[in-house]
C-alpha positions as CSV (number, residue, x, y, z in Angstrom):
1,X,-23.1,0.4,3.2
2,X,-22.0,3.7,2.1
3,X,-23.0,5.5,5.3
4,X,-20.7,2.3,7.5
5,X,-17.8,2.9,4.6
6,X,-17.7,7.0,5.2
7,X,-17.5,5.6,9.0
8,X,-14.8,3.6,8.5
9,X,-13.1,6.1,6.7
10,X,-13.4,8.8,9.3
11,X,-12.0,5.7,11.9
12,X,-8.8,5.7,9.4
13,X,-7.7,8.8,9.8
14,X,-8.0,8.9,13.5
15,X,-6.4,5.7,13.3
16,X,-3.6,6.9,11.9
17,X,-3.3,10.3,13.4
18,X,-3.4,8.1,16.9
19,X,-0.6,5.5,15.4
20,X,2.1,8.7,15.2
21,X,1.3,9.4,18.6
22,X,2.4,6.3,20.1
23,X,-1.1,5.6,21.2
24,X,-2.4,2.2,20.9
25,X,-6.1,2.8,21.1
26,X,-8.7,-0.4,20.4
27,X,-11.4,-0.1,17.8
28,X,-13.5,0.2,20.3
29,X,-12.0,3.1,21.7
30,X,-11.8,4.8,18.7
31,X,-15.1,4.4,18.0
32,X,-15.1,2.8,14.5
33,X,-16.1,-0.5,13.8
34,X,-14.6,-3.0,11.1
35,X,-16.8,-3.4,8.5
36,X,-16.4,-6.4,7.0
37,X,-18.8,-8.8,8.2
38,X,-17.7,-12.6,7.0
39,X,-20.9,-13.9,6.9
40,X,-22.1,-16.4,4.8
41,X,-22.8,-15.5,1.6
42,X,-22.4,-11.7,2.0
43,X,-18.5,-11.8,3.0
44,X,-16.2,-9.1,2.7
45,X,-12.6,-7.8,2.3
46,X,-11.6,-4.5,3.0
47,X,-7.5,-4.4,1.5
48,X,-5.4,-1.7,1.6
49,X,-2.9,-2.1,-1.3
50,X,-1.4,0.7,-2.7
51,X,1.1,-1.4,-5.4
52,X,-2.1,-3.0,-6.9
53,X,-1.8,-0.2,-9.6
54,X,-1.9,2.1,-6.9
55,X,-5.0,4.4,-7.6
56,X,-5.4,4.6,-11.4
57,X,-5.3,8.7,-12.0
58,X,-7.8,8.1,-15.6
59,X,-9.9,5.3,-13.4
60,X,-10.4,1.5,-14.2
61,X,-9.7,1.2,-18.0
62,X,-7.5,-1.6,-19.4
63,X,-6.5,0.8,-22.5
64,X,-4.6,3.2,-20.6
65,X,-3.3,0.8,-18.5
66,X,-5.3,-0.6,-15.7
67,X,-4.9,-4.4,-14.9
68,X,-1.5,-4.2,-17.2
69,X,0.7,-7.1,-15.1
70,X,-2.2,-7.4,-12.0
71,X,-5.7,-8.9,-12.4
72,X,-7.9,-6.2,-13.3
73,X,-10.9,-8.1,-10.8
74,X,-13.0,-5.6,-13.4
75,X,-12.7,-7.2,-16.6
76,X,-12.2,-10.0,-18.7
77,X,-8.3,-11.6,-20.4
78,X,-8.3,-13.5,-23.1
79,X,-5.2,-15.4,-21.3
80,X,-4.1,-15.6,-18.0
81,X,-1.0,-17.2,-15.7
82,X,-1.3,-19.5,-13.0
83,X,0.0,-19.7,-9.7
84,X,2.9,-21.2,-11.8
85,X,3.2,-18.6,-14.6
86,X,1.6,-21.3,-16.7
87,X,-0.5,-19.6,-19.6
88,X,-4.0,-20.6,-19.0
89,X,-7.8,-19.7,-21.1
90,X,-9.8,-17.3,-19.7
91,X,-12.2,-15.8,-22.4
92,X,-10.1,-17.8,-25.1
93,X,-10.8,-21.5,-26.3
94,X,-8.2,-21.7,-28.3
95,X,-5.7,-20.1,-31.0
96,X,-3.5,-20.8,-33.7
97,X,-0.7,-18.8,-35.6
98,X,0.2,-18.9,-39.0
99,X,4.0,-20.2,-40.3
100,X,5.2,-16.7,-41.0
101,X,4.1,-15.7,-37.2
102,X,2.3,-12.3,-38.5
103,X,-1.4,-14.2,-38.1
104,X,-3.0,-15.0,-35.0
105,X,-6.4,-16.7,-34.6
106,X,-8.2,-16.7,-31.4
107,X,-11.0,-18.1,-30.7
108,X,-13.2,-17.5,-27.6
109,X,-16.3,-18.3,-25.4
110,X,-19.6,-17.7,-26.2
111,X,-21.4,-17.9,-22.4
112,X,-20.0,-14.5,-21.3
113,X,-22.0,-11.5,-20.8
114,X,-20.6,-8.4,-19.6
115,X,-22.0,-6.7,-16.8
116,X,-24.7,-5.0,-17.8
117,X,-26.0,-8.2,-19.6
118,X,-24.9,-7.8,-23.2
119,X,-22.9,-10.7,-24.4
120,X,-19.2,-10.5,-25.0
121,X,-18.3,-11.4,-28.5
122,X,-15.1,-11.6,-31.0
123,X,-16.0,-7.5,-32.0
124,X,-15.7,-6.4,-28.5
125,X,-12.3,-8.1,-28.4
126,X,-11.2,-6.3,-31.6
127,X,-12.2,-3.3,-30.4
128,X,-10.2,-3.2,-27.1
129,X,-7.2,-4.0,-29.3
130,X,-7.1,-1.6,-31.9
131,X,-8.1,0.6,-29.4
132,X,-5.4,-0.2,-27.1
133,X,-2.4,0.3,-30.1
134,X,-3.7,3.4,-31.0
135,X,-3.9,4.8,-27.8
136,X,0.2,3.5,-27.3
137,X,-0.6,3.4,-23.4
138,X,1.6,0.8,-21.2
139,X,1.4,-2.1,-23.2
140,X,3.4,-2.0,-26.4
141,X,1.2,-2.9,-29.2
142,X,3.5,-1.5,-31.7
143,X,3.8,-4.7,-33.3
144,X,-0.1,-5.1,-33.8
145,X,-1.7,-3.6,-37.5
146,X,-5.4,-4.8,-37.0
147,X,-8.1,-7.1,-34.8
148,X,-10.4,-8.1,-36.9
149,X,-13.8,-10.2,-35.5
150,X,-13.9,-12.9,-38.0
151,X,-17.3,-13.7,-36.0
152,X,-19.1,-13.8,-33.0
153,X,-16.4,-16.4,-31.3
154,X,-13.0,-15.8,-33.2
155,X,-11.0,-12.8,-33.7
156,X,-7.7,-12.5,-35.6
157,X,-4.5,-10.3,-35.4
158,X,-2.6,-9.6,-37.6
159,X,1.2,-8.7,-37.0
160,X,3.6,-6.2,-38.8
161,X,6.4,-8.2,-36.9
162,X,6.2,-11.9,-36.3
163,X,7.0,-11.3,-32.5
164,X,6.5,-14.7,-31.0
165,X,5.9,-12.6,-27.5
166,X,2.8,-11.3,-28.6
167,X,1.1,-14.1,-26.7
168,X,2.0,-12.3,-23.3
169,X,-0.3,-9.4,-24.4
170,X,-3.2,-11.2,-25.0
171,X,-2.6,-12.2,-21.4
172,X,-3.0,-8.3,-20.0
173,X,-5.6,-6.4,-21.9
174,X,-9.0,-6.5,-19.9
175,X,-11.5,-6.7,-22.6
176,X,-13.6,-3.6,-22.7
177,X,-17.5,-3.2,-24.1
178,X,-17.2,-1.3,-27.6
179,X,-21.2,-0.6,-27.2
180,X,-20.2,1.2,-24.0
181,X,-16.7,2.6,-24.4
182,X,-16.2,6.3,-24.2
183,X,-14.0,8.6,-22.7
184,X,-15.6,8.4,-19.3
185,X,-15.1,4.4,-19.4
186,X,-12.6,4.3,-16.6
187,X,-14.8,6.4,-14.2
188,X,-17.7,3.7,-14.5
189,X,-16.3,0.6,-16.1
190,X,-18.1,-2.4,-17.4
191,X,-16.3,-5.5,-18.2
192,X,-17.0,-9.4,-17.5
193,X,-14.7,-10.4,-14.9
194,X,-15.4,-11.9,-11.3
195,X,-16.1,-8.1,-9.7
196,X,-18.4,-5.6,-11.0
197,X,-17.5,-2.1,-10.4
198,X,-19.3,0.2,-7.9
199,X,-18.3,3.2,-6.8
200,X,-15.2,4.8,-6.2
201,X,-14.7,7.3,-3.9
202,X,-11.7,9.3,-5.6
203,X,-8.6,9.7,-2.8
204,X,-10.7,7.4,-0.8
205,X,-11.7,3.6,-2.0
206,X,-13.2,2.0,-4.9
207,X,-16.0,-0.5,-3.8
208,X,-16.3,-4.0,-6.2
209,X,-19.2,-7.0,-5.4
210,X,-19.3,-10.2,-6.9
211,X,-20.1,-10.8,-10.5
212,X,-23.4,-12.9,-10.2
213,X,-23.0,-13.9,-13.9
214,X,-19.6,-14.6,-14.0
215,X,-18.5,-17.6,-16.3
216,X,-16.0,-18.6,-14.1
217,X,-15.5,-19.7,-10.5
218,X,-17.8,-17.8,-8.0
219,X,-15.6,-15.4,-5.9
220,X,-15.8,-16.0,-1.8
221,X,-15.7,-12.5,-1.1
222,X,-18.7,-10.8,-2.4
223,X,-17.7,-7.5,-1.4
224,X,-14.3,-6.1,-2.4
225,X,-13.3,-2.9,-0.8
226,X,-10.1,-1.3,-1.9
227,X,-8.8,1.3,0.1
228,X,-5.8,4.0,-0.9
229,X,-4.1,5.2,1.6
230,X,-0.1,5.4,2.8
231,X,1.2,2.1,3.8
232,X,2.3,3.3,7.2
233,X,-1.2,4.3,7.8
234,X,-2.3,1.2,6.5
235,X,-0.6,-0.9,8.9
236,X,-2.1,0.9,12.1
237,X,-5.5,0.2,10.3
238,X,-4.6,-3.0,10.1
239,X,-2.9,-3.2,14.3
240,X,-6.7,-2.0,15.1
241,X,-8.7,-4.3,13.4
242,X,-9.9,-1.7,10.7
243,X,-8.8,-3.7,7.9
244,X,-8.4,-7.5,6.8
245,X,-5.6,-7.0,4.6
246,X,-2.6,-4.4,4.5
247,X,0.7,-4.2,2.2
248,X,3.2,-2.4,4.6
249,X,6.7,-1.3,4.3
250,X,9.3,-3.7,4.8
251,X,10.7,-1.9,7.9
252,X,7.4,-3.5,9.3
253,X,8.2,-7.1,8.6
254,X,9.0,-8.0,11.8
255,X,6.6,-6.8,14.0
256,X,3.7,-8.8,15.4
257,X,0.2,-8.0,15.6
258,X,-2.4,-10.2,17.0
259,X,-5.0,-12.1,15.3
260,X,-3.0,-11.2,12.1
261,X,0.0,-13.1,10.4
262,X,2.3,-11.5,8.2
263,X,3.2,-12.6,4.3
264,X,6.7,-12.0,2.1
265,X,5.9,-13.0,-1.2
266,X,9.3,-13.3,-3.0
267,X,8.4,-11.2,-6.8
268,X,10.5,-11.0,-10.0
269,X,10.6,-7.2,-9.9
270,X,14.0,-5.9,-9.5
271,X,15.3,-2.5,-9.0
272,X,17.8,-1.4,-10.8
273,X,20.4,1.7,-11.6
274,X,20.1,2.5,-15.6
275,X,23.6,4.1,-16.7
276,X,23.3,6.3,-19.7
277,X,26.2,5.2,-22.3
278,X,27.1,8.5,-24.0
279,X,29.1,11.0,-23.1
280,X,27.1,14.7,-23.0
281,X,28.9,15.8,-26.3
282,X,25.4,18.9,-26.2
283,X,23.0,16.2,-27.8
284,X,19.4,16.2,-26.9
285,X,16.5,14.3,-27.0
286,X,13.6,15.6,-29.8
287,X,11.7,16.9,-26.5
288,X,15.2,18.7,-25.8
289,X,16.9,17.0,-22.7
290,X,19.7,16.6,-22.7
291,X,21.8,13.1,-23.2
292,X,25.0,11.5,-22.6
293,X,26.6,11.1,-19.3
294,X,30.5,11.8,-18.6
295,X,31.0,9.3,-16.1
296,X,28.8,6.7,-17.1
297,X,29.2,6.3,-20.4
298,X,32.9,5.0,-18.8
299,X,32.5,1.4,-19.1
300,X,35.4,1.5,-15.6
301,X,32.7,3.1,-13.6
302,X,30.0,1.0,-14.5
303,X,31.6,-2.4,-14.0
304,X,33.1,-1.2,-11.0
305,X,30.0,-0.3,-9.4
306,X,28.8,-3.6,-10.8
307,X,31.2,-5.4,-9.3
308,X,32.0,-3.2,-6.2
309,X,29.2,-3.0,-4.5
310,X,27.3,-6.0,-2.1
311,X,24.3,-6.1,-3.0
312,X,23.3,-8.1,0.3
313,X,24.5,-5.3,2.1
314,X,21.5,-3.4,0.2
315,X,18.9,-6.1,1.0
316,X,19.5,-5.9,4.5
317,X,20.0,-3.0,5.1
318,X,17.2,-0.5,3.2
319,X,15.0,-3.8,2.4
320,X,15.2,-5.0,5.8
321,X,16.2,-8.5,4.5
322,X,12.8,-8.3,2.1
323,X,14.7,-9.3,-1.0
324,X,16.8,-11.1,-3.1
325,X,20.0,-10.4,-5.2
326,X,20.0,-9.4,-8.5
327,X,22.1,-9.3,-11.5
328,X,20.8,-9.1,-14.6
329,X,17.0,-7.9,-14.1
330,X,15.7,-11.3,-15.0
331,X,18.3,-13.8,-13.0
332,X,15.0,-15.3,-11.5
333,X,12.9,-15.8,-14.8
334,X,14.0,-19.0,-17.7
335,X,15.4,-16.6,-19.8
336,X,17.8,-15.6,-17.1
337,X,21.7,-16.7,-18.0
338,X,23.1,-18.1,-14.7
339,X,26.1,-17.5,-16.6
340,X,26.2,-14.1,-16.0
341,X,25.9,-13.5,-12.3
342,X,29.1,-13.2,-10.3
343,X,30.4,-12.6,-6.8
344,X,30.2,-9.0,-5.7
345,X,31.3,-6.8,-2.7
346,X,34.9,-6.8,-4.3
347,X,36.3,-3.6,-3.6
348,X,39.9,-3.7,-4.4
349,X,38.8,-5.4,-7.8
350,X,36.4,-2.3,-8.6
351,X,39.3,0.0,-7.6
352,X,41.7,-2.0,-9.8
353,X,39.2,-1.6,-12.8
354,X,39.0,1.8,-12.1
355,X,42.8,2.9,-11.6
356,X,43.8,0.5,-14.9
357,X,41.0,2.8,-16.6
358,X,43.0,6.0,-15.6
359,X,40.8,6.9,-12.6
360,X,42.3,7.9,-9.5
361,X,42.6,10.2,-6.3
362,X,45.0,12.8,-7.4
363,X,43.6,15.2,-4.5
364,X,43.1,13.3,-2.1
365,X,40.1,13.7,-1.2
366,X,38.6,9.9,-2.0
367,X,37.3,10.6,-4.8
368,X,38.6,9.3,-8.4
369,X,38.9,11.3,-11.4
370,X,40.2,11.0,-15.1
371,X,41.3,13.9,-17.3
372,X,39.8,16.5,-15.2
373,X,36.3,14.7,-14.7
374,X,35.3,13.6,-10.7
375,X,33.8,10.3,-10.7
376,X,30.5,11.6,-9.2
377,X,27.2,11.9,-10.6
378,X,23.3,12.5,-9.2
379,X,21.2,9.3,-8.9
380,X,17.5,10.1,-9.0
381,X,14.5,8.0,-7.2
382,X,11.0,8.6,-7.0
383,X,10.5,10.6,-4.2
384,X,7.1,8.7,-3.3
385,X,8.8,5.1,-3.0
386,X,10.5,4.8,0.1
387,X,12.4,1.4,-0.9
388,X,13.9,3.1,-4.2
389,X,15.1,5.8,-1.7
390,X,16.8,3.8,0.8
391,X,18.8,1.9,-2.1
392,X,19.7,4.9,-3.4
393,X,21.4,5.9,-0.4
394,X,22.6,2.7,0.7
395,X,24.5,2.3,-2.6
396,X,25.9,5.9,-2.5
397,X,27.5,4.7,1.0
398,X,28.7,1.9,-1.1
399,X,30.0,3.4,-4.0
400,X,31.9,6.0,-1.8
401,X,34.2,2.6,-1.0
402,X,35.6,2.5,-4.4
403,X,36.4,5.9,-4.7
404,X,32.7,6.9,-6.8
405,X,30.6,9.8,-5.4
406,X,26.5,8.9,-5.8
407,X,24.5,12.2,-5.0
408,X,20.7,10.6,-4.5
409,X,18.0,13.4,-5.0
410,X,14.1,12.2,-4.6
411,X,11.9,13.6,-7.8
412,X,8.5,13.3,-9.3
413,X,8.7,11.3,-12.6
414,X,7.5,14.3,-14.5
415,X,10.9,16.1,-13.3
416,X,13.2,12.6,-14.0
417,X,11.4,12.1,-17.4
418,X,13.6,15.6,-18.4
419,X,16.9,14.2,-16.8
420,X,16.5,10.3,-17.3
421,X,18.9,10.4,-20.8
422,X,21.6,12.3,-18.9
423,X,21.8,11.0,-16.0
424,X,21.2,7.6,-13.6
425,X,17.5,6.7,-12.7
426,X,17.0,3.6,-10.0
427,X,13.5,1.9,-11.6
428,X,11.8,-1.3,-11.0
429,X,11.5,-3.8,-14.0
430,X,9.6,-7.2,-13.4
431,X,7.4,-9.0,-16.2
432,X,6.6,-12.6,-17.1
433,X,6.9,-11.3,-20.9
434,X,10.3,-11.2,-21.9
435,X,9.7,-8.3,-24.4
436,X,10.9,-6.1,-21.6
437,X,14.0,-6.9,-22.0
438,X,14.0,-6.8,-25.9
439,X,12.1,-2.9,-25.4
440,X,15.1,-2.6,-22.8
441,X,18.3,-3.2,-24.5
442,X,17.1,-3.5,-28.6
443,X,18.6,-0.5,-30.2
444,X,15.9,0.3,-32.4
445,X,13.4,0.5,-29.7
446,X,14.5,3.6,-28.3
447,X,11.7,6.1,-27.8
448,X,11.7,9.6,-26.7
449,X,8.5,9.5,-25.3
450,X,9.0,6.2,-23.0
451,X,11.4,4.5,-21.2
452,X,12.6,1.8,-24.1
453,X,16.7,1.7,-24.1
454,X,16.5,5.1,-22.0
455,X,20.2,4.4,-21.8
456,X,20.8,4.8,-25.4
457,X,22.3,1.2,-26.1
458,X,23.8,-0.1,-28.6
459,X,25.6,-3.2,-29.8
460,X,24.3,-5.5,-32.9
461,X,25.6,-8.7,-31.4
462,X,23.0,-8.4,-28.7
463,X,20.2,-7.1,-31.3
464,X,20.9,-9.9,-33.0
465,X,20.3,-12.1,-30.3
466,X,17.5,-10.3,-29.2
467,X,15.5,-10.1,-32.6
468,X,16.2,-14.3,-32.8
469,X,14.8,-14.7,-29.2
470,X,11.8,-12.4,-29.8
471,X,10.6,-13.9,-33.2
472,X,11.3,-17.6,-32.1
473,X,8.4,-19.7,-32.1
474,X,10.3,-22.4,-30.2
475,X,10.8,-21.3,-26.2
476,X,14.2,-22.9,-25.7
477,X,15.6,-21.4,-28.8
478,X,14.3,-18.3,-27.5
479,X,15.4,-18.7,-24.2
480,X,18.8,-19.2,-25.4
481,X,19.3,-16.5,-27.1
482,X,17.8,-13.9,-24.2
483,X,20.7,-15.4,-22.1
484,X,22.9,-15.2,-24.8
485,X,22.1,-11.4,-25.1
486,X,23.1,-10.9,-21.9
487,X,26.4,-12.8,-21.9
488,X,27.7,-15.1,-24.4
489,X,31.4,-15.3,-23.3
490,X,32.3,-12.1,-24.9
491,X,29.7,-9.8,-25.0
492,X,26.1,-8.7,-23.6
493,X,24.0,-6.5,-21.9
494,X,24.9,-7.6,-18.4
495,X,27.8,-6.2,-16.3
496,X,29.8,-9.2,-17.4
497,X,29.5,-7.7,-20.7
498,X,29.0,-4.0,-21.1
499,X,27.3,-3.4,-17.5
500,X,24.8,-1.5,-19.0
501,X,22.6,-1.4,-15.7
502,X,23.4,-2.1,-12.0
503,X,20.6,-4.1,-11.3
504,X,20.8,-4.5,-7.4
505,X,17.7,-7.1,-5.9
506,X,14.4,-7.9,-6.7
507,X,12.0,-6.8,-3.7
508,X,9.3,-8.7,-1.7
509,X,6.3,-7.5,-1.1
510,X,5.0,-7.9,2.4
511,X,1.6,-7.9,3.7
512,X,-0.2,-8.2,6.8
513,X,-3.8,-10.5,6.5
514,X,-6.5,-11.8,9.4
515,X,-5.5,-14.9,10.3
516,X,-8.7,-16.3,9.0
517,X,-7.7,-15.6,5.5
518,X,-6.9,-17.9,2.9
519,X,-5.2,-16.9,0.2
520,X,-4.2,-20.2,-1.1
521,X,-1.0,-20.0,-3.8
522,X,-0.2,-16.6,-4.6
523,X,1.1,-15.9,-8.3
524,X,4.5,-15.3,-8.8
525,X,4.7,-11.1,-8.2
526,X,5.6,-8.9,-11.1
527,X,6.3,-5.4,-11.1
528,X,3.8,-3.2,-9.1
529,X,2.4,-6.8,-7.5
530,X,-0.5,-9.0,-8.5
531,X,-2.0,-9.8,-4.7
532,X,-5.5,-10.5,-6.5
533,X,-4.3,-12.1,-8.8
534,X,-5.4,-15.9,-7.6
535,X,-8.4,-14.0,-5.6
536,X,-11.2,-16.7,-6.9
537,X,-9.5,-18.8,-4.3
538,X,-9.9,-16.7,-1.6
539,X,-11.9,-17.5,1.8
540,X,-12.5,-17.4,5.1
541,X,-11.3,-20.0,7.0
């Protein structure tokens, strides 16, 4: 196995070496032979899916954030979401939650055994927990004083905030072993779920079989093969048959490759433009960057762009038509207000905001300014994320309609983590929990050392909305007041209201699969995708 795996390896690089010269070499010609076998029993996937978490740089542990909005394939949830988004049991039974909301029960199976045979019980579930909130990783646990294993089967939490959301993290925490948790854990994981780990092969592949034990549904694929590499390359593994299963760039959508079919799975991750709202008055941050913005914290620039710019434009153009338009982060999800989407691409309505805001071309030159100050700012991407780059310029081109100057410069996020409070990021946002948007626009979750209201924003008729939607046990009450956040005729977060962001389109993800595969109903995508995440009905066909 190992010996046909370094093989295949060696193939990929000549693959791809072969691919940028124009050749179109077979397999056969190359010398390297697809692995994975399909027969019965011992089938196989080989995937190349770099947005699956990418590769994790402190390995396959749930506590620093692998798994955290994709199935972890390694471990255990207590919760999961259907095909649907429909909250379903996975190690949980059952739970309850007491009338002031700061008290959750769970209770859980007793039939599941982690990989190396030792059952899973209500202690190991505590553990992962506490472990997780003091460790502060991706998931915000801030809310959560203690797990406590009442016994074997039921495990309770208790709350310092009765955040009715904290359902959605019970639904992305892999549960880890406390017997055989360390500081190694993510280099050689153990957990319960449908894959046990191993080997990974660090820059190269991580290498998963079937969990014989598993309490659930049997997997098809027995062997899971995960290789990292750069979805260009992947794609001319993929062309030459080195691979069943590729994501590729959208510029690659429309190309055809035989015995292979090609899949655009619509997501709910949008990429948007944060604007910081204070002006730099010589602030900074408690790490020392600096804060404010003198354009952006103009409410004239930020609606403008908002309402200036066409966003379709953007999708088909640097998406390639891979993507939908966005307005508010969350237009697709039920706590998106339809209310506050509105018709964009009108220019001489941004350049009206603008000029009645005291902007305008004294020189000449295109360009607006006010008191002195050019309308023209640096937007920063991540350098590695090609999609984030072509918005970036495809909305400078934009903006430059309206009389607004957008300098894009590619960075690594340890450079943009320095600049983020002073000056215009494009991320990607995308969660079935709707504490994202609370951590996103809530005053008093601003945090120096994350991305929570990076922009700084503040207005207490949204908090207010946002603390009733967070701590409502009722979903429609809840829903209405996350809409009402963003616009409730006066006010709100969206660009109807303060235009805090300019969220432009949520992206698909697009991948290219044997045709023998079945992948039966994919999940709706989140942020960073979830292809595995209906993997247990997987097949051959």
């Amino acid at each position: 196995m190992n010996r046909s795996l370094s093989l295949f390896l060696i193939g990929i690089i000549m693959i791809g070496v072969v691919a940028f010269s124009g050749c179109t070499d077979s397999a056969e010609e190359t010398g390297t032979e697809k692995v994975a076998t399909g027969e019965t029993g011992t089938a196989e996937l080989i995937a190349a899916v770099g947005t699956h978490g990418g590769e994790p740089a402190t390995g396959f542990n749930p506590i620093t954030g692998w798994g955290y909005n994709h199935e972890p394939l390694i471990q255990s949830t207590l919760f999961k979401k259907d095909s649907n988004a429909n909250l379903i049991n996975d190690l949980a039974t059952d739970y309850t939650v007491s009338e002031d909301g700061l008290t959750w029960t769970v209770k859980i199976r007793n039939d599941v055994k982690f990989h190396d045979g030792v059952p899973l019980t209500a202690k190991d579930v505590a553990f992962t927990f506490n472990t997780a909130a003091d460790a502060a990783g991706e998931v915000d646990l801030s809310m959560l004083e203690k797990a406590t294993a009442i016994n074997d089967e039921t495990v309770e939490f208790k709350l310092n905030d009765n955040q009715a959301t904290f359902i959605n993290k019970l639904s992305v925490i892999g549960v880890v072993p406390e017997h055989a948790y360390n500081e190694n854990y993510g280099q050689n994981p153990i957990g319960s779920g449908p894959y046990k780990f191993v080997q990974w092969d660090k820059g190269q592949q991580v290498l998963l079989e079937a969990n014989p034990d598993y309490y659930g549904q049997q997997p098809y694929f027995k062997k899971l093969t995960i290789v990292y590499m750069e979805a260009d390359t992947a794609f001319a593994a993929a062309k030459s048959g080195q691979i069943d299963l590729a994501e590729i760039p959208s510029s690659y959508a429309n190309q055809k490759v035989d015995g292979m079919k090609t899949i655009s799975l619509d997501s709910i991750d949008a990429r948007g433009i944060s604007f910081p709202m204070q002006a730099n008055t010589g602030k900074k941050t408690e790490n020392g960057y600096a804060i404010g913005n003198n354009v952006t914290s103009d409410a004239a620039i930020r609606k403008a762009l908002n309402i200036g710019i066409d966003r379709q434009a953007l999708i088909d153009g640097a998406l390639n038509g891979q993507g939908q338009e966005e307005f508010t982060g969350v237009d697709k999800l039920p706590w998106g207000n339809k209310e506050a989407i509105f018709e964009d691409g009108k220019i001489d309505e941004a350049r009206k905001i603008l000029s009645d805001a005291g902007w305008t071309d004294t020189d000449g030159d295109g360009i607006v300014e006010k008191n002195g100050q050019k309308a023209e700012f640096t937007l920063l991407y991540a350098a590695t994320a090609l999609e984030r780059q072509a918005l970036a310029v495809s909305v400078a081109e934009e903006a430059k309609k309206i009389g607004i100057s957008i300098n894009p410069e590619g960075a690594s996020w340890d450079k943009i983590d320095t600049l983020a409070h002073s000056t215009p990021v494009v991320f990607g946002y995308g969660s079935l929990d709707p504490t994202d948007m609370y951590l996103k626009y809530y005053s008093k979750s601003y945090n120096p050392g994350n991305y929570n209201n990076i922009i700084m924003y503040n207005n207490s008729v949204v908090d207010a909305y946002l603390r009733k939607a967070i701590t409502s046990s009722d979903q429609n009450t809840a829903n209405e007041n996350w809409q009402l956040a963003a616009w409730d005729g006066k006010t709100g977060f969206s660009a109807k209201g303060d235009a805090t962001w300019l969220w432009m389109a949520t992206i698909n993800y697009v991948y290219i699969v044997d045709e023998d595969v079945d992948m039966g109903t994919p999940k709706i995508q989140p942020h960073g995708a979830d292809i595995f995440g209906n993997i247990l009905e997987w097949k051959r066909t």
